[in-house]
NUMI-440251 format. One line per field, with one value per residue (C-alpha): x, y, z; residue number from 1; residue in one letter. Coordinates in nm, 2 decimals, always signed. Each point is the difference from the previous one (the first is absolute). Layout:
N
east = [X | ...]
north = [Y | ...]
up = [Z | ...]
resi = [NUM | ...]
resn = [A | ...]
***
This chain:
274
east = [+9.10 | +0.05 | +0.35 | -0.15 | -0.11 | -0.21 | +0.12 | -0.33 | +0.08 | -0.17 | -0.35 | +0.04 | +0.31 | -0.19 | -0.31 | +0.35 | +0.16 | -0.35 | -0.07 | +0.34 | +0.00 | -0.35 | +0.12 | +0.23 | -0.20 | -0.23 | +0.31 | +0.12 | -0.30 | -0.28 | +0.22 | +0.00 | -0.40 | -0.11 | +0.23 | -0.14 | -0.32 | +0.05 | +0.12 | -0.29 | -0.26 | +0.17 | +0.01 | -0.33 | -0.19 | +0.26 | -0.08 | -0.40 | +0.02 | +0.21 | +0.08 | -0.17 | -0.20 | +0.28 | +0.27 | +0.05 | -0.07 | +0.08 | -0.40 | +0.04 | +0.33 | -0.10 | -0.30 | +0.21 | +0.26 | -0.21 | -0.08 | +0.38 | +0.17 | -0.18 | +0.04 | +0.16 | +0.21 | +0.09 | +0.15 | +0.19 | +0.16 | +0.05 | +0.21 | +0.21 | +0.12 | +0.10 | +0.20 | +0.17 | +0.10 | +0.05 | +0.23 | +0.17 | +0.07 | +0.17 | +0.25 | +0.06 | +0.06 | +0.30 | +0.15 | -0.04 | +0.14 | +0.27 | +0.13 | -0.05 | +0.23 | +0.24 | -0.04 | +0.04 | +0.30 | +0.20 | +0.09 | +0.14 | -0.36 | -0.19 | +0.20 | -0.05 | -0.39 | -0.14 | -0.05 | -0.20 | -0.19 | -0.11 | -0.05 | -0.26 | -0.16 | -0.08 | -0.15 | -0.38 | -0.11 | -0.27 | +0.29 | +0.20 | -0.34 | +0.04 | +0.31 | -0.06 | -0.35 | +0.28 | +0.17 | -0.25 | -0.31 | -0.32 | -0.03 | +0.05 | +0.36 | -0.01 | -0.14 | +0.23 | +0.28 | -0.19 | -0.04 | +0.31 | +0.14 | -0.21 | +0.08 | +0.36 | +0.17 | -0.14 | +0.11 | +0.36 | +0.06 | -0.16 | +0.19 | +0.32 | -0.05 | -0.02 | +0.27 | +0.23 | -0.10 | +0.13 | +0.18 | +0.37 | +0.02 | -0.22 | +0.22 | +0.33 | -0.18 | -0.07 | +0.34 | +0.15 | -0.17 | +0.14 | -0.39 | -0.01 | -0.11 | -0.31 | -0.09 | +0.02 | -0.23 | -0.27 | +0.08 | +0.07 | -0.07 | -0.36 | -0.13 | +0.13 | -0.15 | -0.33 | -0.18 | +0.14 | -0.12 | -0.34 | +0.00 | +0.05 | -0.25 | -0.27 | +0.11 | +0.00 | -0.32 | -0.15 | +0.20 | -0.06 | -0.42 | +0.05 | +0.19 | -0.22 | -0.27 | +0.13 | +0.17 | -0.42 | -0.11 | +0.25 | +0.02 | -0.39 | +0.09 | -0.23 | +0.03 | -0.13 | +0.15 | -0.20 | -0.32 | +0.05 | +0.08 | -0.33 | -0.26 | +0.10 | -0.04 | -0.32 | -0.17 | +0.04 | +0.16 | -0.11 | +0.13 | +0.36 | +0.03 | +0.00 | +0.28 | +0.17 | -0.12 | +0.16 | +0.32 | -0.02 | -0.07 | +0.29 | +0.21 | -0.10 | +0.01 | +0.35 | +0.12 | -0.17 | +0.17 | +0.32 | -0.03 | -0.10 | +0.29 | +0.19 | -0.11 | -0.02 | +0.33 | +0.18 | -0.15 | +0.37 | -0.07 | -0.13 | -0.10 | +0.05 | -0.24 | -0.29]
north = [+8.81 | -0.30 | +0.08 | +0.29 | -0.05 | +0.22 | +0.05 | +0.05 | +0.06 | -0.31 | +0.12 | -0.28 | +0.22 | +0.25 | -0.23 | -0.24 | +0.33 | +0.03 | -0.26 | -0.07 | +0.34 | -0.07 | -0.36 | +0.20 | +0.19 | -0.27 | -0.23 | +0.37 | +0.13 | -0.27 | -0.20 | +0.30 | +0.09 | -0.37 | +0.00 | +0.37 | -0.11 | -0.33 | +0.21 | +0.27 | -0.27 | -0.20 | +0.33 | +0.08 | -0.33 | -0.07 | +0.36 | -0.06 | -0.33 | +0.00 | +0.39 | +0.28 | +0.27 | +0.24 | -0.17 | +0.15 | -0.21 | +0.07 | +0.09 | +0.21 | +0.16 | +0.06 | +0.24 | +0.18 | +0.10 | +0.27 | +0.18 | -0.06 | +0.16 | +0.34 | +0.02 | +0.30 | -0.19 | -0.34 | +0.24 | +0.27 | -0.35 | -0.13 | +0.34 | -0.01 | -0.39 | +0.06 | +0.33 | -0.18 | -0.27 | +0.21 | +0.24 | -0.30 | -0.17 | +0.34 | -0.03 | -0.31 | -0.06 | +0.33 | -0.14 | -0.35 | +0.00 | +0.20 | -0.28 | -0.26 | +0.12 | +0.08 | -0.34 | -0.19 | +0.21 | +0.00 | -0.32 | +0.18 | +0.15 | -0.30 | -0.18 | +0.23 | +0.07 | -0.37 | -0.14 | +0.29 | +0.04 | -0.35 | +0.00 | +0.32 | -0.13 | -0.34 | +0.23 | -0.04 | +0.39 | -0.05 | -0.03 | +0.32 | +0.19 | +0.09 | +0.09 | +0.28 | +0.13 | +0.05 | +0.23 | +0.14 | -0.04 | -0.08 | +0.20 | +0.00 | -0.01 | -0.36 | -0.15 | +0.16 | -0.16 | -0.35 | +0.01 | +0.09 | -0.24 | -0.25 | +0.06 | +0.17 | -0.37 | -0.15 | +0.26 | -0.03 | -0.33 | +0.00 | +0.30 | -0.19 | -0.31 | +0.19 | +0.23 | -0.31 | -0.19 | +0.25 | -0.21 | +0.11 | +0.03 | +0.30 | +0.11 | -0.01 | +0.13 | +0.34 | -0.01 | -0.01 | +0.32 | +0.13 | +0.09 | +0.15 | -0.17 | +0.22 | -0.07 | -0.40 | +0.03 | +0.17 | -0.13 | -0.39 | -0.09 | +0.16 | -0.12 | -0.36 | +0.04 | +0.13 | -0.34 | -0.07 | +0.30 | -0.05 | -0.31 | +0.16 | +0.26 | -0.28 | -0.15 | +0.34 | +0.08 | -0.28 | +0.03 | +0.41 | -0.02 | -0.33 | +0.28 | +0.26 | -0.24 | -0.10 | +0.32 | +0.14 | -0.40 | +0.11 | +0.41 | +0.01 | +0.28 | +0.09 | -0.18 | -0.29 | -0.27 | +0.17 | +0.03 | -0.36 | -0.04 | +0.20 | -0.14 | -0.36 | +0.10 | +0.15 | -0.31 | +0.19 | -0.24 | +0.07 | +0.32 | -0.14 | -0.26 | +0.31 | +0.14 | -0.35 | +0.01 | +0.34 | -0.16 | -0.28 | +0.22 | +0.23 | -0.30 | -0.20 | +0.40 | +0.07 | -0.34 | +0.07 | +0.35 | -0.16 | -0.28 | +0.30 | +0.15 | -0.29 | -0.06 | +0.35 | +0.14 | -0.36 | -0.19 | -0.16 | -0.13 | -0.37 | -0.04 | -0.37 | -0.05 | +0.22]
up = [+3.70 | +0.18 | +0.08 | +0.20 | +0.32 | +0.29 | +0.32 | +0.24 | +0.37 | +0.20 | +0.08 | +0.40 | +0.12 | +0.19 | +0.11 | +0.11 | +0.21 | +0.16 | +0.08 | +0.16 | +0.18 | +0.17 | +0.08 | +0.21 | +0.19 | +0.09 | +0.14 | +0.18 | +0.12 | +0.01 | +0.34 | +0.14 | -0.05 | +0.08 | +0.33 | +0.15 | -0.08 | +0.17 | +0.32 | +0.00 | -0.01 | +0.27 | +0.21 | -0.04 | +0.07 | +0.29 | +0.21 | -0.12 | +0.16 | +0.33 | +0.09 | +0.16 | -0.25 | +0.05 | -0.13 | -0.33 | -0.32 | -0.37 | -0.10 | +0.30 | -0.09 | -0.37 | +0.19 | +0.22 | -0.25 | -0.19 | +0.36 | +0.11 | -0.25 | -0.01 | +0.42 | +0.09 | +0.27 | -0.22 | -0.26 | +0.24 | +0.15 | -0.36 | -0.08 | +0.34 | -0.06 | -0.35 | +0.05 | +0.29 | -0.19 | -0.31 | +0.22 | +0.21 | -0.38 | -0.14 | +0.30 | -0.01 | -0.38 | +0.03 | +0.28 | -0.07 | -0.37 | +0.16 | +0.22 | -0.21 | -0.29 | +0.25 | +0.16 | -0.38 | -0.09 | +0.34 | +0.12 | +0.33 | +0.04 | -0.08 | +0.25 | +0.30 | +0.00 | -0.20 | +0.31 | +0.17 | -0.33 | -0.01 | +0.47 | -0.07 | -0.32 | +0.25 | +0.27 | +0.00 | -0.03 | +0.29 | +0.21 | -0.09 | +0.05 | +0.37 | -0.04 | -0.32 | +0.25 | +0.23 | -0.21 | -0.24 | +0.22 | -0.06 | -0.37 | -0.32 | -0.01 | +0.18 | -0.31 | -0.25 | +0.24 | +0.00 | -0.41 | -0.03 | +0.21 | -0.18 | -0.32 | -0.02 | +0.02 | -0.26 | -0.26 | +0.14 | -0.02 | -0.36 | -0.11 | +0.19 | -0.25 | -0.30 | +0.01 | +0.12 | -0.31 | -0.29 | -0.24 | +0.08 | -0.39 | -0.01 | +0.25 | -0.14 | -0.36 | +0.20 | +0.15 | -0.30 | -0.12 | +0.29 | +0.15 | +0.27 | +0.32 | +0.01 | -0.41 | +0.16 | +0.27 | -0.22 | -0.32 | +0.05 | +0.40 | +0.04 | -0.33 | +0.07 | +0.36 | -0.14 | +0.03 | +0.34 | +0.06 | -0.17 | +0.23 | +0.32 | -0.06 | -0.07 | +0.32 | +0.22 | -0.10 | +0.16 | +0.33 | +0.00 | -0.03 | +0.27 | +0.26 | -0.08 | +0.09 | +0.32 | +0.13 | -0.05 | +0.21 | +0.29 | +0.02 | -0.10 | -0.25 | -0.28 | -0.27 | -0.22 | +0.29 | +0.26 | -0.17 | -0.06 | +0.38 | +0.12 | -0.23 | +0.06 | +0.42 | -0.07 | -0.22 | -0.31 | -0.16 | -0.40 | +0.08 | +0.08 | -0.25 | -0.29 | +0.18 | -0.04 | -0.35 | -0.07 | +0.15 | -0.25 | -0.27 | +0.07 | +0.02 | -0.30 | -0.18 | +0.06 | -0.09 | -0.37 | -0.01 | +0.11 | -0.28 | -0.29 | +0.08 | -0.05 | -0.31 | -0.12 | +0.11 | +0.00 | -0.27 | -0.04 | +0.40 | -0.02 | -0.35 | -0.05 | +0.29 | -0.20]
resi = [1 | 2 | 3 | 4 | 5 | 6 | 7 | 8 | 9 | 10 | 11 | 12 | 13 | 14 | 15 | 16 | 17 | 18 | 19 | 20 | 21 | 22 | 23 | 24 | 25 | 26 | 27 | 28 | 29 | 30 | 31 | 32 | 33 | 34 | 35 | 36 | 37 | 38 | 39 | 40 | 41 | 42 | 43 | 44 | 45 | 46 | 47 | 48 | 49 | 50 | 51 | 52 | 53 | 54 | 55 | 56 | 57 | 58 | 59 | 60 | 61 | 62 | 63 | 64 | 65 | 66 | 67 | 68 | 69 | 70 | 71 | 72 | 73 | 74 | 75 | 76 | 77 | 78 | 79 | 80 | 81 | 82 | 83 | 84 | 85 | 86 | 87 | 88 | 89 | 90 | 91 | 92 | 93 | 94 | 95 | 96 | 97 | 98 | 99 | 100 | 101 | 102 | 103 | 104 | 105 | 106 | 107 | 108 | 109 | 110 | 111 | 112 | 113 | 114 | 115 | 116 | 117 | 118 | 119 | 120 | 121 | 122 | 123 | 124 | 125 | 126 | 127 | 128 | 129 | 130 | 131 | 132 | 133 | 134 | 135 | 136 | 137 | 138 | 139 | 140 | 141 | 142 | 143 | 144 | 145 | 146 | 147 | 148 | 149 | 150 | 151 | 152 | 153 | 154 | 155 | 156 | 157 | 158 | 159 | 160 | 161 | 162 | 163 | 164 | 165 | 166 | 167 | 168 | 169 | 170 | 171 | 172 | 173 | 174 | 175 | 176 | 177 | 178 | 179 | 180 | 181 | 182 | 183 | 184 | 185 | 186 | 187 | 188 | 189 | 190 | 191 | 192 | 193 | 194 | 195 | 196 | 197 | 198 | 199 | 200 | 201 | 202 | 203 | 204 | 205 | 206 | 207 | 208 | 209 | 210 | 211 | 212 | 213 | 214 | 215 | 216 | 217 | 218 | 219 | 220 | 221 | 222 | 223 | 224 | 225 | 226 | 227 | 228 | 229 | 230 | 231 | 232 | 233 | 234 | 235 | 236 | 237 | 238 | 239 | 240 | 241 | 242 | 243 | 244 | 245 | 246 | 247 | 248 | 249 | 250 | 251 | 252 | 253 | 254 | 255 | 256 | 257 | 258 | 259 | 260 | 261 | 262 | 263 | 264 | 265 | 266 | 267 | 268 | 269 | 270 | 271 | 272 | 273 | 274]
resn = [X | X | X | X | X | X | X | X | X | X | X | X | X | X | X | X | X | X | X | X | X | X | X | X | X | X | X | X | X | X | X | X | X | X | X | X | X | X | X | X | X | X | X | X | X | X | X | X | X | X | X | X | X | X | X | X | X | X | X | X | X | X | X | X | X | X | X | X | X | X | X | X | X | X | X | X | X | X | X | X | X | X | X | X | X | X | X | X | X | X | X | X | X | X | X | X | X | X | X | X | X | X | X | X | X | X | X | X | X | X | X | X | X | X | X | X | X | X | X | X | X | X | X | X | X | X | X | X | X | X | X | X | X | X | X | X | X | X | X | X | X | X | X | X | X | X | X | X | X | X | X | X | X | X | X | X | X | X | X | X | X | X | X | X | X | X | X | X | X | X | X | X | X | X | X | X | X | X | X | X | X | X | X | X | X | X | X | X | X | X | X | X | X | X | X | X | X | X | X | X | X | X | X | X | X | X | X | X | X | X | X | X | X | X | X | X | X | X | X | X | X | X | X | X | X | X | X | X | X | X | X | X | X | X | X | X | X | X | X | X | X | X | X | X | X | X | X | X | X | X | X | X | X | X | X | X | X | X | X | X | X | X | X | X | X | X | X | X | X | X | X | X | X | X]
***
């Protein structure tokens, strides 16, 4: 018997995993709690003490978000922004992807338009907006052109970078089972690209909801940017800030969606940096 011995799993591992995952969260998430509440207090007591009662406040904000959201008007102007940008993102990820595999695998393309590519992606978009109400007019269709101007160049050049950076040994490996140029593209380049591609999409995003936003500033269109616009002119501005809320929110939402994918589709992408 006292050759025999009895293995008994170590009754600290799980209190140790835990422990370790909360420790986690507390150096993730307690910065970020202890510096928004820093901000929101600093806002507050600064408008209390030195601006006028409109000027919107976060007590104040918090109270006008419940009879915001379920406004008729805030929610039709909600609905046009997002199908803008959601239509002006379609076109541009087609078309974009497109030209950027076309600019990573031909060294004759790549060398012709780069330099446009990178001139229009310089161009503030406020400045192009004249010229597309020229065109388009005052509608609708003027802000699909601004969002997609905004957003298409970004996806380009990241699409651009990752089909230039296949390892030429994947390459030649397809070659030499004679696949077809076709099996390449969609078999090798655009699942290499896809976290270029991921990349530029996070990035357009931003750039599509910020020309959707100003197209509405300058053509007075309806949408989220112009109910913005005419509650700030008409003092309302508890009203506004949700709508800059809702931007946020969209924002800070599609940059989660864009990271889940990542990790549920990619989990390969970036996993020493986990």
């Amino acid at each position: 018997m006292s050759g025999q011995s009895i293995g008994v799993a170590s009754p600290v591992v799980a209190p140790r995993k835990a422990k370790a995952a909360s420790g986690r969260l507390a150096d993730t998430y307690l910065p970020r709690v202890i510096t928004g509440v820093v901000i929101l207090l600093a806002w507050e007591f600064i408008v209390r003490a030195f601006a006028p009662a409109y000027v919107a406040k976060p007590s104040t904000i918090v109270l006008a978000i419940p009879r915001v959201i379920v406004d008729p008007a805030f929610l039709k102007a909600t609905g046009a922004t997002l199908l803008a940008v959601a239509e002006g993102l379609g076109v541009t990820l087609v078309f974009g992807t497109v030209i950027g595999v076309v600019m990573g695998r031909s060294l004759s393309f790549d060398r012709a338009i780069r330099h446009y590519i990178n001139g229009f992606n310089a161009i503030p978009m406020i400045i192009v907006l004249p010229l597309f109400s020229l065109w388009f007019g005052y509608s609708a269709n003027t802000r699909i052109a601004t969002i997609i101007f905004a957003a298409i160049f970004a996806i380009i050049m990241n699409v651009a970078d990752g089909a230039r950076t296949v390892p030429r040994e994947y390459l030649e490996v397809a070659r030499s089972f004679r696949a077809t140029r076709l099996s390449t593209l969609f078999g090798l380049v655009l699942p290499a690209s896809m976290p270029y591609l991921l990349a530029g999409i996070r990035l357009a995003a931003g750039r599509a909801l910020i020309g959707a936003v100003v197209a509405e500033f300058f053509l007075s269109i309806g949408g989220v940017g112009y109910y913005i616009l005419l509650n700030s002119r008409t003092y309302h501005h508890n009203e506004a800030f949700v709508g800059v809320l809702l931007l946020a929110g969209f924002g800070v939402g599609f940059e989660l969606l864009v990271n889940w994918c990542t990790r549920y589709f990619m989990p390969w992408y970036r996993r020493g940096q986990s």
